[in-house]
N, C-alpha and C positions, 0 to 999 in steps of 0.2 A: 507407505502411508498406513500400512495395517497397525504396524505396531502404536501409533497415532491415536486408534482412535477413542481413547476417553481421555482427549487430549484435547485442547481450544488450540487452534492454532491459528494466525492475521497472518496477511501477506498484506505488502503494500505494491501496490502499482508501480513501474518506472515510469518516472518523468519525464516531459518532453525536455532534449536539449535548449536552449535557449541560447549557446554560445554560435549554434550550427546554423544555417537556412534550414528553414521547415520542410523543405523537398530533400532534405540531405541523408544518407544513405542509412546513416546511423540514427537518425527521428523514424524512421522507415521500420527499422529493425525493432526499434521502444512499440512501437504498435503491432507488428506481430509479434511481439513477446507479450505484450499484456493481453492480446487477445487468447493467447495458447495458454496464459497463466490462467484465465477466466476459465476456460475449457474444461483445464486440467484440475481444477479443485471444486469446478461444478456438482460432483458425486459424491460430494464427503460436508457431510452435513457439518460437520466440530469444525470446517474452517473455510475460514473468511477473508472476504478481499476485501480491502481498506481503497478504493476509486480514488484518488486526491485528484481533483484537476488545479492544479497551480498555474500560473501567470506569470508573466515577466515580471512584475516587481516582486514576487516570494523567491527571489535568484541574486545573487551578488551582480554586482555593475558588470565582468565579463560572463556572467551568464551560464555557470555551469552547478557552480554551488547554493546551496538556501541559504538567503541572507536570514536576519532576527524573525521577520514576519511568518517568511516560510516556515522556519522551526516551531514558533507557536503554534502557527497553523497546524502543522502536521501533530506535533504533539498534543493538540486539542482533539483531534477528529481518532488519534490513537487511544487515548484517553479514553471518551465517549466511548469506544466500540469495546474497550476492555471493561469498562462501567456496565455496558450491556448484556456482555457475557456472564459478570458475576452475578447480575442479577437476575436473569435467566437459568446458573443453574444452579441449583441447588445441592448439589453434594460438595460437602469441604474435600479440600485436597489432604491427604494423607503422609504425613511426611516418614 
């Protein structure tokens, strides 16, 4: 992450499975991963974690993919936080 930092960088959350029962090893796993992802970019200020809580209906009928809604969804809330960033900082990026 050093090299990172005059860098913006998002993370987005893992989503709960919705193909799986909610007690299933691997819903299990999505939550201590997001909780260690939260952890672990708590000390670096340049980068962000994107929360999405989604629902069964942001998921295709078996439940594992983002149907239309999900994708808006997520790309609105991506959107907004890169909207955020730019305007917060003020140096152009240097190509």
């Amino acid at each position: 992450m050093n090299d990172n930092k005059n860098k913006n960088i998002v993370f987005l959350n893992s989503p709960h499975r919705h193909d799986l029962i909610t007690t299933s090893c691997v819903n299990k796993e999505v939550i201590n991963y997001n909780n260690q992802l939260r952890e672990a970019i708590e000390p670096h200020p340049n980068v962000k974690l994107l929360e999405i809580e989604l629902s069964r209906q942001h998921f295709t009928r078996h439940g594992l993919h983002l149907n239309l809604i999900g994708k808006k969804l997520v790309s609105q809330k991506v959107a907004s936080i890169v909207e955020q960033i730019c305007k917060s900082d003020k140096t152009p990026i240097s190509l």
